[in-house]
LOKETOR-71442 format. One record per atom (N, C-alpha, C): residue in one letter; atom name; x, y, z. Coordinates in nm, 2 decimals, padded with zeros to 4 digits. Each point is the difference from the previous one (the first is absolute). Example, Ala and Ser with C-alpha at 12.3 -4.5 7.8 and 13.67 -1.06 7.14 Angstrom:
BEGIN
<'A'; 'N'; <01.32; -00.57; 00.78>>
<'A'; 'CA'; <-00.09; 00.12; 00.00>>
<'A'; 'C'; <00.09; 00.12; 00.00>>
<'S'; 'N'; <-00.04; 00.11; -00.07>>
<'S'; 'CA'; <00.09; 00.11; 00.00>>
<'S'; 'C'; <-00.08; 00.11; 00.08>>
This chain:
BEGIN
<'X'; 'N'; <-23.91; -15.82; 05.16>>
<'X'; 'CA'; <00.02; 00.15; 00.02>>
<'X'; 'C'; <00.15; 00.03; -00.01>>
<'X'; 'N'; <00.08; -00.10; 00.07>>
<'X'; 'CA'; <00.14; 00.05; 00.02>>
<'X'; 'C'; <00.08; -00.05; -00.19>>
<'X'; 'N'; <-00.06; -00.10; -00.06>>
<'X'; 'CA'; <00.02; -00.01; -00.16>>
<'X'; 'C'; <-00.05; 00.17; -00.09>>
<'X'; 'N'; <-00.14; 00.01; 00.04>>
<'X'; 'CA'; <00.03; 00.12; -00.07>>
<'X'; 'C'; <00.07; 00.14; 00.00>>
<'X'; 'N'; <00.04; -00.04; 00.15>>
<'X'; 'CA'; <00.11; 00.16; 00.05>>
<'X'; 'C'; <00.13; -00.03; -00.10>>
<'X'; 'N'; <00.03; -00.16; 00.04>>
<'X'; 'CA'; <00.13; 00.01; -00.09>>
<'X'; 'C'; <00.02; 00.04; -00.12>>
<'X'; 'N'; <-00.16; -00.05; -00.11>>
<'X'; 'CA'; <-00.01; 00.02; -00.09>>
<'X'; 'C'; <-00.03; 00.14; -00.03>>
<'X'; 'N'; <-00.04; 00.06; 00.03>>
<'X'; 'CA'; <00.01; 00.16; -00.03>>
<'X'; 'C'; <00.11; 00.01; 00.02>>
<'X'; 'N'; <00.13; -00.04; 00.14>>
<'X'; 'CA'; <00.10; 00.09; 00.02>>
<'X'; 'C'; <00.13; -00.04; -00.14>>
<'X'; 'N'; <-00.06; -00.18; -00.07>>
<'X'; 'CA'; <00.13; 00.00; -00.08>>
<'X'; 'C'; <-00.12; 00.12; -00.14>>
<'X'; 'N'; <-00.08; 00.02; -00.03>>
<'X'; 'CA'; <-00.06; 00.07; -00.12>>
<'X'; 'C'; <00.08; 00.17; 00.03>>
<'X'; 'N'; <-00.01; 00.05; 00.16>>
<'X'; 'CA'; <00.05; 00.13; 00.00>>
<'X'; 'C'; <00.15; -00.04; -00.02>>
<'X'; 'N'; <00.07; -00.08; 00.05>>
<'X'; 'CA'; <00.10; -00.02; -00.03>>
<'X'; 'C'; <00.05; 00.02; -00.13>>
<'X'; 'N'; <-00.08; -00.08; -00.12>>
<'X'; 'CA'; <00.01; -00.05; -00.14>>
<'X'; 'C'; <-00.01; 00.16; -00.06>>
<'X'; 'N'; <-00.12; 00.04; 00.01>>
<'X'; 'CA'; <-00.01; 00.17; -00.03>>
<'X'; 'C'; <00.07; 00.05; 00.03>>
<'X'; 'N'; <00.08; 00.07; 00.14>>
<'X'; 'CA'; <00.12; 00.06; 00.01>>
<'X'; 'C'; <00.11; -00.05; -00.12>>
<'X'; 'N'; <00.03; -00.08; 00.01>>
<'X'; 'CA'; <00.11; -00.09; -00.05>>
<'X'; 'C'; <00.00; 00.06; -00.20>>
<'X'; 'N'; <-00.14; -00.04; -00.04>>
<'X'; 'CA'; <-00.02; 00.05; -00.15>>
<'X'; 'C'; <00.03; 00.16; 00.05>>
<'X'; 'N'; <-00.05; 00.08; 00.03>>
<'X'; 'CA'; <00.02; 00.15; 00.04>>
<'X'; 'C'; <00.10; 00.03; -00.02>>
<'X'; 'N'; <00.11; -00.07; 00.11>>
<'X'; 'CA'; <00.14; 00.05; 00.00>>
<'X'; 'C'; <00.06; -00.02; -00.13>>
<'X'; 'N'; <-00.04; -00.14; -00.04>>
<'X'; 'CA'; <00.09; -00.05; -00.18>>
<'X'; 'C'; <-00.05; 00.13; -00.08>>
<'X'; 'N'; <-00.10; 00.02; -00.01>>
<'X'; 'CA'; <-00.08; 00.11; -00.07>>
<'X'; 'C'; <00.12; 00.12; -00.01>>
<'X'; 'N'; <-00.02; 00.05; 00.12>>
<'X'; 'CA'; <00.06; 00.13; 00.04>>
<'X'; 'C'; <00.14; 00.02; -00.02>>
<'X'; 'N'; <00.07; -00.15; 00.03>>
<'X'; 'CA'; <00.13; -00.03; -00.01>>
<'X'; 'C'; <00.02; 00.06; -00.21>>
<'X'; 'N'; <-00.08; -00.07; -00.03>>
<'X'; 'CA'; <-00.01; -00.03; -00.15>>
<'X'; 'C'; <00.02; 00.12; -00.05>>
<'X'; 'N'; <-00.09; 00.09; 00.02>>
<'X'; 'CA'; <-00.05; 00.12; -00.05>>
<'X'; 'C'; <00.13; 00.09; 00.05>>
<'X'; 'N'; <00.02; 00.02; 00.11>>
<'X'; 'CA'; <00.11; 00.11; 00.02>>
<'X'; 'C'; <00.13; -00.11; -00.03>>
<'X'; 'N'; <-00.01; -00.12; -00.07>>
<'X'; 'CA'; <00.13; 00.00; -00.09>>
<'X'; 'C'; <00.04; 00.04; -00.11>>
<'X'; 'N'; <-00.15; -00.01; -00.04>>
<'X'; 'CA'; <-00.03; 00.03; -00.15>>
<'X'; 'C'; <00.01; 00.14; -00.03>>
<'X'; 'N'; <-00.01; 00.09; 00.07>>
<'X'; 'CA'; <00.01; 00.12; 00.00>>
<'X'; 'C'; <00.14; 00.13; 00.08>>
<'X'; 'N'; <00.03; -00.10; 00.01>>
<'X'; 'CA'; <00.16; 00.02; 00.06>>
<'X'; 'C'; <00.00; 00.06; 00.19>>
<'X'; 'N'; <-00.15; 00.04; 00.07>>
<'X'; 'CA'; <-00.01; 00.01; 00.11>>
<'X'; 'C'; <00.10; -00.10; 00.11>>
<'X'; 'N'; <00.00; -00.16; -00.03>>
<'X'; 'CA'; <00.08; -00.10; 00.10>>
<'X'; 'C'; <00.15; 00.05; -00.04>>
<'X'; 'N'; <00.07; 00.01; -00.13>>
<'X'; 'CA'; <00.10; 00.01; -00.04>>
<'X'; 'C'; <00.06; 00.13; 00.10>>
<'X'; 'N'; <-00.10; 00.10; -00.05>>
<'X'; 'CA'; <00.09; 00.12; 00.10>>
<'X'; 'C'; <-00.01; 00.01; 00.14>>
<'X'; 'N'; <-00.14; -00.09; 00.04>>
<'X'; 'CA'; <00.03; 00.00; 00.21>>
<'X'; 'C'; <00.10; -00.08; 00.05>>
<'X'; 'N'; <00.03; -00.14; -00.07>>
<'X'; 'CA'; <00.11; -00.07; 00.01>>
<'X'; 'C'; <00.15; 00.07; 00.00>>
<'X'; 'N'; <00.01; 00.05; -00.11>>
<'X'; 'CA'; <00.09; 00.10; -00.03>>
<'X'; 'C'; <00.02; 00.11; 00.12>>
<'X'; 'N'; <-00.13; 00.08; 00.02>>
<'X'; 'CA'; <00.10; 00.09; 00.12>>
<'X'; 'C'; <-00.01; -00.06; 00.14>>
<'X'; 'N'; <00.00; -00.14; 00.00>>
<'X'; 'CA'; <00.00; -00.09; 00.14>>
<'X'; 'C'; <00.13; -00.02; -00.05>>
<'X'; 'N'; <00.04; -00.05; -00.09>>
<'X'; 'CA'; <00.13; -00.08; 00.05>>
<'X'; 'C'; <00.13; 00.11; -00.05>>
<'X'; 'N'; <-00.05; 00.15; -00.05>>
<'X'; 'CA'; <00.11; 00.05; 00.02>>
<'X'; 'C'; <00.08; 00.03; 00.10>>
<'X'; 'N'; <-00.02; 00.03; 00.09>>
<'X'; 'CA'; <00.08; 00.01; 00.12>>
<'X'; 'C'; <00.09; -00.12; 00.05>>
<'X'; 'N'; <-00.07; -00.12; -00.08>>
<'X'; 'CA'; <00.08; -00.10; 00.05>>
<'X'; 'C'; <00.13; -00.03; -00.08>>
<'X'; 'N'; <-00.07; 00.03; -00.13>>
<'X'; 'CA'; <00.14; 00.01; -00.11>>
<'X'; 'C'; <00.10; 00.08; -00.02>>
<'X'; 'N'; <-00.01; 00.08; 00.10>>
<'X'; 'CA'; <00.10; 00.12; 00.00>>
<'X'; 'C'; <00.13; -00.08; 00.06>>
<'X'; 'N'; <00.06; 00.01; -00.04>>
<'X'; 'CA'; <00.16; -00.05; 00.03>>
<'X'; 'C'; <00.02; -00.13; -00.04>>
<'X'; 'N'; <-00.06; -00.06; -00.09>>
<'X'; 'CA'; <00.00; -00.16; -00.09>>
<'X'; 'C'; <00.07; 00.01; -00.09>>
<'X'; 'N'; <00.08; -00.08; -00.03>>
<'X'; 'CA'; <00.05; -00.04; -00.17>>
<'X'; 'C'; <-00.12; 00.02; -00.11>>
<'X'; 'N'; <00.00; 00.11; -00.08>>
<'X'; 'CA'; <-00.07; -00.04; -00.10>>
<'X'; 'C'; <00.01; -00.10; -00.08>>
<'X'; 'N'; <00.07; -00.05; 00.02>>
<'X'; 'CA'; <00.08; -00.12; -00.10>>
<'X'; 'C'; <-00.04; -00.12; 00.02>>
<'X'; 'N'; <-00.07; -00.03; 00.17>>
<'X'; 'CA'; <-00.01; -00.14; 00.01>>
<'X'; 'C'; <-00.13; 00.02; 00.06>>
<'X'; 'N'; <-00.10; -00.05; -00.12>>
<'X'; 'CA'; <-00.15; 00.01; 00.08>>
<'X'; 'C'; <-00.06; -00.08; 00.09>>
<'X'; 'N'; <00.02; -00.03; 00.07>>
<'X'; 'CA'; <-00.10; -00.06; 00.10>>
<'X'; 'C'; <-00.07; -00.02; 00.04>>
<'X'; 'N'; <-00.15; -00.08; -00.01>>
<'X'; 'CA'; <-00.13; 00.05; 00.07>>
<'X'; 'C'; <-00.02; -00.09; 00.17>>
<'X'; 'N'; <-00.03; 00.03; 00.07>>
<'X'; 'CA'; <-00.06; -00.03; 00.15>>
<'X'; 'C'; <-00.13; -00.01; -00.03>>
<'X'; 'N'; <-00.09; -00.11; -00.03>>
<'X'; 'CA'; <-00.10; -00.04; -00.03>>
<'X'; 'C'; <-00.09; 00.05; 00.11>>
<'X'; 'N'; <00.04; -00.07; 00.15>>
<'X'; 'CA'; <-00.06; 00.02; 00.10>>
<'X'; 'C'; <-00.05; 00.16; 00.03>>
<'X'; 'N'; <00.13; 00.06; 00.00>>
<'X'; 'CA'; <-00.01; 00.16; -00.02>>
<'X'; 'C'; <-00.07; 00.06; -00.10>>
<'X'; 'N'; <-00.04; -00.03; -00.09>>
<'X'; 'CA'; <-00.14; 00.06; -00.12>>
<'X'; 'C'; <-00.06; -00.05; 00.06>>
<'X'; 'N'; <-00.05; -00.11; 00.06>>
<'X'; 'CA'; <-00.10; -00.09; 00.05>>
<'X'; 'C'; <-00.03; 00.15; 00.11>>
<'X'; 'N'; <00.03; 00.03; 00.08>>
<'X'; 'CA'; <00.03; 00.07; 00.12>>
<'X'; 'C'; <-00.08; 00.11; -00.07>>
<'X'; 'N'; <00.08; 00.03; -00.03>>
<'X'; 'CA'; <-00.03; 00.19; -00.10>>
<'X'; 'C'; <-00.13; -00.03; -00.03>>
<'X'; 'N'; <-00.02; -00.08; -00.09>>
<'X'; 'CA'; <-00.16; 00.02; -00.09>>
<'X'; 'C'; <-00.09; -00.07; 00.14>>
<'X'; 'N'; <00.01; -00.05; 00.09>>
<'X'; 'CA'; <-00.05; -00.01; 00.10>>
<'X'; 'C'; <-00.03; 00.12; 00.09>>
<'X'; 'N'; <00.08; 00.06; 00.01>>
<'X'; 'CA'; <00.02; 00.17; 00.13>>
<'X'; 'C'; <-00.10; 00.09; -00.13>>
<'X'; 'N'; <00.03; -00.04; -00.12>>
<'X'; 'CA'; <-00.08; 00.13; -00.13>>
<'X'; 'C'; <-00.14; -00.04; 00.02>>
<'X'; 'N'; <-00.01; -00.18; 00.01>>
<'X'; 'CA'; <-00.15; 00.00; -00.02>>
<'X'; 'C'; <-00.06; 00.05; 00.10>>
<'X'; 'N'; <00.06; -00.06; 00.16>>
<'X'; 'CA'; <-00.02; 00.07; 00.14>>
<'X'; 'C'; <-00.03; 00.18; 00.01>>
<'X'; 'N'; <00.06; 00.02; -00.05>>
<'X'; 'CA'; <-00.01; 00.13; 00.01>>
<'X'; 'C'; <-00.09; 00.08; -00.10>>
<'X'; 'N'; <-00.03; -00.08; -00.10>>
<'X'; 'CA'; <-00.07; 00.09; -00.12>>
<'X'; 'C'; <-00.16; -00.04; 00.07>>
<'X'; 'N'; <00.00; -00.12; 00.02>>
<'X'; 'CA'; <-00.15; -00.05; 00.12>>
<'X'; 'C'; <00.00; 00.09; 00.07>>
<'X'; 'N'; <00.06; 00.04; 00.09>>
<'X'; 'CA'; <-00.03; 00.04; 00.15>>
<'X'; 'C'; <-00.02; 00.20; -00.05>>
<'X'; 'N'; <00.03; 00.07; -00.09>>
<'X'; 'CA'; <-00.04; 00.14; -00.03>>
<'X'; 'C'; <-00.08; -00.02; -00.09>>
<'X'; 'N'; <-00.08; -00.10; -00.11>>
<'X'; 'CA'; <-00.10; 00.04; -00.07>>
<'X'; 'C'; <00.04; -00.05; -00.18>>
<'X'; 'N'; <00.14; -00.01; 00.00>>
<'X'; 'CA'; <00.09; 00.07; -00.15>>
<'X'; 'C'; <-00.06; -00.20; -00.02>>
<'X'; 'N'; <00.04; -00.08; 00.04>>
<'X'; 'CA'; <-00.05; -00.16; -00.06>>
<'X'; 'C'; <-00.17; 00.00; -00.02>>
<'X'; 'N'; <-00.09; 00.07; 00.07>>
<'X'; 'CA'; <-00.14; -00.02; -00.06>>
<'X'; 'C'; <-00.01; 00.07; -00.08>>
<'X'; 'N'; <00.04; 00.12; -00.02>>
<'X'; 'CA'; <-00.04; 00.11; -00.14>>
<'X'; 'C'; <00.09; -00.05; -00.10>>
<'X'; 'N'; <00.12; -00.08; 00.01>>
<'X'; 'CA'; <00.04; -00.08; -00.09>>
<'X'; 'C'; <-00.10; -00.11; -00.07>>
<'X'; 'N'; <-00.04; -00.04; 00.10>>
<'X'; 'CA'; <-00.04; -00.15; -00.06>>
<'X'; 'C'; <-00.17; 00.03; -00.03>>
<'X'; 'N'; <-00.10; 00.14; 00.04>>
<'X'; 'CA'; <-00.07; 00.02; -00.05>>
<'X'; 'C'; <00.01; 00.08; -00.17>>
<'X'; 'N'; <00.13; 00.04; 00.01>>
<'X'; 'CA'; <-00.01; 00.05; -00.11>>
<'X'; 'C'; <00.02; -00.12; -00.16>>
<'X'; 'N'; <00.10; -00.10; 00.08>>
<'X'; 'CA'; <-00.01; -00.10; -00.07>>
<'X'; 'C'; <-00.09; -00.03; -00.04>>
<'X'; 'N'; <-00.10; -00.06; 00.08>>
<'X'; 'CA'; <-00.13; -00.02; -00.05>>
<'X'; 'C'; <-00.06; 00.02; -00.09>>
<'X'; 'N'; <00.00; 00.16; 00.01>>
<'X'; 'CA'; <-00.09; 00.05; -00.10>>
<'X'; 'C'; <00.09; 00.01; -00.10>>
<'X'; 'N'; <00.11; 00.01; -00.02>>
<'X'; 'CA'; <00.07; -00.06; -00.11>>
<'X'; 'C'; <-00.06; -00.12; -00.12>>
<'X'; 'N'; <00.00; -00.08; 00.13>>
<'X'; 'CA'; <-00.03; -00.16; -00.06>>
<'X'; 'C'; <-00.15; 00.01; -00.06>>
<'X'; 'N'; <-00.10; 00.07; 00.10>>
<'X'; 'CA'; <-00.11; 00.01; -00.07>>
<'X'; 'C'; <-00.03; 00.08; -00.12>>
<'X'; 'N'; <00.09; 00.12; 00.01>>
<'X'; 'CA'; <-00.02; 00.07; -00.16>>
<'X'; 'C'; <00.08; -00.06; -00.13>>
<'X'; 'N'; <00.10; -00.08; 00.06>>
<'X'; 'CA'; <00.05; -00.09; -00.11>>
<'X'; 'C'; <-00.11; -00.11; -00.05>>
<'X'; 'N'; <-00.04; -00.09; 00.12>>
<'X'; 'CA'; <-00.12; -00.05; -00.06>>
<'X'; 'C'; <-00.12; 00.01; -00.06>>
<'X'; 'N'; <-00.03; 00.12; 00.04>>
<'X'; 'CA'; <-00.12; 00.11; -00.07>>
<'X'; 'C'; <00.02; 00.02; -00.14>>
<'X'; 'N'; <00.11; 00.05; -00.03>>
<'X'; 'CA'; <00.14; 00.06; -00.14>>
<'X'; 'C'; <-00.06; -00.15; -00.08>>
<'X'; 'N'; <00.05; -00.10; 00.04>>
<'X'; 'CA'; <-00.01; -00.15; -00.08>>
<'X'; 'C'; <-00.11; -00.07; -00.02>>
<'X'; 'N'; <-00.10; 00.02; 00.09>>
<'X'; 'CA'; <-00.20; 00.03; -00.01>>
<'X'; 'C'; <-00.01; 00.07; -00.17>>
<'X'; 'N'; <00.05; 00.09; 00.05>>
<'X'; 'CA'; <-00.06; 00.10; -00.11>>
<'X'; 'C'; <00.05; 00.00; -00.12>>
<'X'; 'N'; <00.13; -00.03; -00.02>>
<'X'; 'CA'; <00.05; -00.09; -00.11>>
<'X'; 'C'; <-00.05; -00.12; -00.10>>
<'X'; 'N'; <-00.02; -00.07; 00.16>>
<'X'; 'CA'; <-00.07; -00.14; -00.10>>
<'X'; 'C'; <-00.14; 00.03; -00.08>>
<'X'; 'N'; <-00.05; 00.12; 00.10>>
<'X'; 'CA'; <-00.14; 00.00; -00.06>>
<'X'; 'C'; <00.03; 00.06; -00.15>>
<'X'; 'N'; <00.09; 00.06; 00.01>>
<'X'; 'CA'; <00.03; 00.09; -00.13>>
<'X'; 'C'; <-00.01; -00.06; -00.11>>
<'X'; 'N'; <00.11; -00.13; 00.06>>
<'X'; 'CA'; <00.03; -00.11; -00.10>>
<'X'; 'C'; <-00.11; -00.04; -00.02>>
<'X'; 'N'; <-00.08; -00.06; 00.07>>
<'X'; 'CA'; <-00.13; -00.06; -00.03>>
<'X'; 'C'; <-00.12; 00.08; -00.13>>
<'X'; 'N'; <00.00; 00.14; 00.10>>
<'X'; 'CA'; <-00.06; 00.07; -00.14>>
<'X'; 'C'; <00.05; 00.05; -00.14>>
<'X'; 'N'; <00.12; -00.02; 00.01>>
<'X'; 'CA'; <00.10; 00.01; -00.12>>
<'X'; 'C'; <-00.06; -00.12; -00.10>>
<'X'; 'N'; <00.01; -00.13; 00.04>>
<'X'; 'CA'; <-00.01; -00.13; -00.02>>
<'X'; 'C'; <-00.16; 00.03; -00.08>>
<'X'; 'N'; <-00.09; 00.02; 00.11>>
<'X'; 'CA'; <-00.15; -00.01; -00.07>>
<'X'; 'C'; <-00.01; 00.09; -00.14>>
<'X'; 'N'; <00.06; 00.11; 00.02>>
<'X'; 'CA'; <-00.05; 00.12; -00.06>>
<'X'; 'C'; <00.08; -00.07; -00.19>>
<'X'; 'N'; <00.09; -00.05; 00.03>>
<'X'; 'CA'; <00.12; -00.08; -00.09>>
<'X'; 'C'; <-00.09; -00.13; -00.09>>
<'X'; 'N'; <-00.09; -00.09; 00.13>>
<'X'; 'CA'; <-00.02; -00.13; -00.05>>
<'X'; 'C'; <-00.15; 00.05; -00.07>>
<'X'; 'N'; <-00.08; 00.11; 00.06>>
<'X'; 'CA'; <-00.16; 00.02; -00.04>>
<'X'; 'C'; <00.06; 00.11; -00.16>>
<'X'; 'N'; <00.08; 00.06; 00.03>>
<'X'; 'CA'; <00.02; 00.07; -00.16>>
<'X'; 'C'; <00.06; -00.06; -00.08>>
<'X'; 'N'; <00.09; -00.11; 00.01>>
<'X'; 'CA'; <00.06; -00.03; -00.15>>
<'X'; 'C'; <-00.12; -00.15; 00.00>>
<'X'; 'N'; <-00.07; -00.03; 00.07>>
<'X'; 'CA'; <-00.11; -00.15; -00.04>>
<'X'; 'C'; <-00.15; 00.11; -00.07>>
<'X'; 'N'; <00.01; 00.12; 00.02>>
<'X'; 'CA'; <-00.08; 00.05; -00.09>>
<'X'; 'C'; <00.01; 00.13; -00.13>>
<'X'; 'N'; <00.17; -00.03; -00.04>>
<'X'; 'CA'; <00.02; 00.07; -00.06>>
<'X'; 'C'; <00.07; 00.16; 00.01>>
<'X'; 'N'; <-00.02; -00.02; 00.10>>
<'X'; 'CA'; <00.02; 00.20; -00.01>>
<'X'; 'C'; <00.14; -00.02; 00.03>>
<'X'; 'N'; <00.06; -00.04; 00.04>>
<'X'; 'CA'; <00.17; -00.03; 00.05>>
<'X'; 'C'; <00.06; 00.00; -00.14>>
<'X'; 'N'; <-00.03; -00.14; -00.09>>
<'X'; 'CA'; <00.05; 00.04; -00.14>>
<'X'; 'C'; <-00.01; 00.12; -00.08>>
<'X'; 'N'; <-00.16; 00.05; 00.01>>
<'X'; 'CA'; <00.02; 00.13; -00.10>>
<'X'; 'C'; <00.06; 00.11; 00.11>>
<'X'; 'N'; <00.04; 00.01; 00.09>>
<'X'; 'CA'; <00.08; 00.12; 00.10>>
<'X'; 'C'; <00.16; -00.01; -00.09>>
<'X'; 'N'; <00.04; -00.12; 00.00>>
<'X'; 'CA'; <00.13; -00.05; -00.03>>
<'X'; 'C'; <00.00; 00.03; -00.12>>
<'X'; 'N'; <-00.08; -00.03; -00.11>>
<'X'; 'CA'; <00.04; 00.00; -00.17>>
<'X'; 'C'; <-00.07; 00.17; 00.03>>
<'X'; 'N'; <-00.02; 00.07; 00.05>>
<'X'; 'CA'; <-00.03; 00.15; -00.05>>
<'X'; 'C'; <00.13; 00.10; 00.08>>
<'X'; 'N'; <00.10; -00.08; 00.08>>
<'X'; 'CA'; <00.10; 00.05; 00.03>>
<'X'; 'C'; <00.13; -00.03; -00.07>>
<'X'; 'N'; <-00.06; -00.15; -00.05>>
<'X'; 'CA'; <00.14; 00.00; -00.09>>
<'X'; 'C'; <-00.07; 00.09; -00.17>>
<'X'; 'N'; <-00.09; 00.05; -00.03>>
<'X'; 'CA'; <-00.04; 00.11; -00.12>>
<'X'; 'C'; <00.06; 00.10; 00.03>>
<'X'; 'N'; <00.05; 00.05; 00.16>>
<'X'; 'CA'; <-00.01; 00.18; -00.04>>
<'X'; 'C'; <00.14; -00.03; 00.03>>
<'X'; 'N'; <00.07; 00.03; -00.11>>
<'X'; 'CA'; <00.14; 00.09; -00.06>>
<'X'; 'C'; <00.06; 00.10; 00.13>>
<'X'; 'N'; <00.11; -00.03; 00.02>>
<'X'; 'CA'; <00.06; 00.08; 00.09>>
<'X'; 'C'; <00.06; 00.10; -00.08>>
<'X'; 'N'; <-00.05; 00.13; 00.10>>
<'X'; 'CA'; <00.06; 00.14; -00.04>>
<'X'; 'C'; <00.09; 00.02; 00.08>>
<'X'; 'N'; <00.09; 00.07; -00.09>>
<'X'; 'CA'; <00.13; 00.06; 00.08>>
<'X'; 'C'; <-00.06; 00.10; 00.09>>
<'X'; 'N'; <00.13; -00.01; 00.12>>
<'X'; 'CA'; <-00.02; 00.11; 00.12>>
<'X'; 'C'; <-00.04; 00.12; -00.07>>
<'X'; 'N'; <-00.07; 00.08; 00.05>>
<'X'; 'CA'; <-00.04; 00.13; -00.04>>
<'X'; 'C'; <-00.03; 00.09; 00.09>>
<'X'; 'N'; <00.08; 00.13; 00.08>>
<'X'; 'CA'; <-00.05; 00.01; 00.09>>
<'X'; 'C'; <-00.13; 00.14; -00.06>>
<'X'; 'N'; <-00.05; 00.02; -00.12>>
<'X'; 'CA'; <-00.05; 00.08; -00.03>>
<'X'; 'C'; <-00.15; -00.05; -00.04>>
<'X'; 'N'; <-00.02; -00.12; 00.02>>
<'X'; 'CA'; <-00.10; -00.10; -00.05>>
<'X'; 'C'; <-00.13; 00.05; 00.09>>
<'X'; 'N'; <-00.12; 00.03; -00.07>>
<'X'; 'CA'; <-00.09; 00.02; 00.10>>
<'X'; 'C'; <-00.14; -00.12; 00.13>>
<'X'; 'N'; <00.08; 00.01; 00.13>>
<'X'; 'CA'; <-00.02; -00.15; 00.07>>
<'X'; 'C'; <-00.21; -00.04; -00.05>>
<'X'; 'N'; <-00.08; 00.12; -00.01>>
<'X'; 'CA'; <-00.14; 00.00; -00.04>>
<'X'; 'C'; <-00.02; -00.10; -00.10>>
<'X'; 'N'; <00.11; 00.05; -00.13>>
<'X'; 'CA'; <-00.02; -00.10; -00.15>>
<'X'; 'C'; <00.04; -00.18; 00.01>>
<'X'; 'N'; <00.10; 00.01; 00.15>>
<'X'; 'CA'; <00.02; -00.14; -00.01>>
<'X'; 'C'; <-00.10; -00.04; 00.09>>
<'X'; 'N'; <-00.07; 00.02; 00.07>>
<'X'; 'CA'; <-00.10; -00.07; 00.12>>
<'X'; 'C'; <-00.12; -00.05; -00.13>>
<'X'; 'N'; <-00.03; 00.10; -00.13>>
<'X'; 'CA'; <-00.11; -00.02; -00.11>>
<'X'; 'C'; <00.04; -00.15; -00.01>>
C-alpha cells in the first residue's frame, strides 16, 4: 500500500513535471516567458551597465519560480496548460487527418494508374493546348 502511494506520488510528480516542460515550451515559443522574464527583471536592470551582461542564474531560477507560484495560485498556469493541451490535441488531430489524406491520396493514385484511368487523365492533359489568358473567354465553353 505504502509502494503504491509512492508510486502514484512519483507519476503526479512525473505529470506535473511534463506540464510545466510543456507550458514552459509553449510560452517560449510564443514569446509569453520572454516578456514575463523581461518585466521581472526590469526593475532590477535599471541602473546596470548595458555593456556588461550578466546573468544570476539562481535569480531567473527565483523569478520563473515566484511566475510559476503565482500563475498556480490565481488560475493563469491551468488555463495555460489546459490550453496547451488542446493545442497538442488539435495538432495531433491536424496530423490524423493528414495521414489519412495521404493514405487516400496513395489508394486513389495506386487503384487509377493499375487500371488505367491515371494514364489516359495524363495523356488527355498533355492534348489540350494551352490558351492564352483571356479575360473575355466564356468560363461555360471551357467546363464543355
Amino acid at each position: 500500500l505504502g509502494e503504491a502511494k509512492e508510486l502514484a506520488a512519483e507519476q503526479n510528480t512525473e505529470d506535473l513535471r511534463a506540464q510545466a516542460r510543456s507550458l514552459l515550451a509553449n510560452a517560449s515559443a510564443d514569446g509569453r516567458l520572454a516578456a514575463m522574464l523581461s518585466d521581472m527583471q526590469e526593475p532590477q536592470t535599471k541602473g546596470m551597465d548595458s555593456d556588461a551582461p550578466t546573468v544570476d542564474i539562481d535569480a531567473l531560477r527565483q523569478q520563473a519560480k515566484a511566475a510559476l507560484t503565482s500563475a498556480s495560485a490565481d488560475g493563469r498556469l491551468e488555463a495555460i496548460l489546459a490550453d496547451a493541451k488542446e493545442t497538442e490535441l488539435k495538432d495531433k488531430e491536424t496530423e490524423v487527418d493528414m495521414e489519412a489524406l495521404r493514405e487516400q491520396a496513395k489508394t486513389a493514385l495506386a487503384s487509377t494508374s493499375a487500371d488505367g484511368r491515371l494514364a489516359a487523365i495524363l495523356s488527355e492533359t498533355k492534348e489540350v493546348e494551352p490558351q492564352p489568358a483571356n479575360k473575355d473567354v466564356d468560363i461555360d465553353s471551357l467546363r464543355e
